[in-house]
C-alpha positions in Angstrom: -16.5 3.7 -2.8 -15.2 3.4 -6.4 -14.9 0.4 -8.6 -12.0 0.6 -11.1 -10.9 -1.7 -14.1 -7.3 -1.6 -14.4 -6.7 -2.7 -18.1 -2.8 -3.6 -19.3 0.2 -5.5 -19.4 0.6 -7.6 -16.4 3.6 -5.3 -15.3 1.9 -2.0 -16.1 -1.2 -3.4 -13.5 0.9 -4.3 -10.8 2.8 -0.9 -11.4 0.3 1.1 -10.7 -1.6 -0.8 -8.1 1.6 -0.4 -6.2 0.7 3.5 -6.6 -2.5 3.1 -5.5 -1.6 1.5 -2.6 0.8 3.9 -1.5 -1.3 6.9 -1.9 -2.0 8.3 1.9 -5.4 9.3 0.1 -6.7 6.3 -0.8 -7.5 3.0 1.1 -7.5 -0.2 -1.3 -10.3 -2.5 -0.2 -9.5 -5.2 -2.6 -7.6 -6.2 -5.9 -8.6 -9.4 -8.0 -6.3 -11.5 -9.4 -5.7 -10.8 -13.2 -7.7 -12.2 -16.1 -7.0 -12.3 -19.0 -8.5 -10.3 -22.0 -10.2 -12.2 -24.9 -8.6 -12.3 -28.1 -5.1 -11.7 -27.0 -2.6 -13.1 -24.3 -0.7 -9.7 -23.9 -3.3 -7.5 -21.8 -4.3 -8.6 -18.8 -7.4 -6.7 -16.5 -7.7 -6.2 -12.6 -10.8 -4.7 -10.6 -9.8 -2.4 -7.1 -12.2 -1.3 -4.9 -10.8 2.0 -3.4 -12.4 4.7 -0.9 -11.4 7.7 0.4 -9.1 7.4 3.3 -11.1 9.6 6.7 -8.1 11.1 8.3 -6.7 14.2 7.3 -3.1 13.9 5.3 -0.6 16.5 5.6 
């Protein structure tokens, strides 16, 4: 299992968590809400858990 900290505009996270969640490779676990990052209201930060998916993709 891998942890990842998505880090970006609100749009760019949900962008690519989109991505991630359509990848046949990969199975999301779990996606927090967004927080904020200190010192500006612009970028925003998300955590995924993600694992390999075990059955073979074509």
């Amino acid at each position: 299992m891998l942890k990842i900290r998505l880090m970006g505009t609100k749009n760019d996270i949900k962008w690519f968590s989109r991505i991630l969640k359509r990848n046949k490779k990969v199975n999301v676990l779990q996606i927090s809400e967004p927080y904020a990052n200190k010192g500006t209201n612009r970028y925003y930060r998300m955590y995924a858990k993600v694992e390999r998916t075990t059955q073979k993709v074509q």
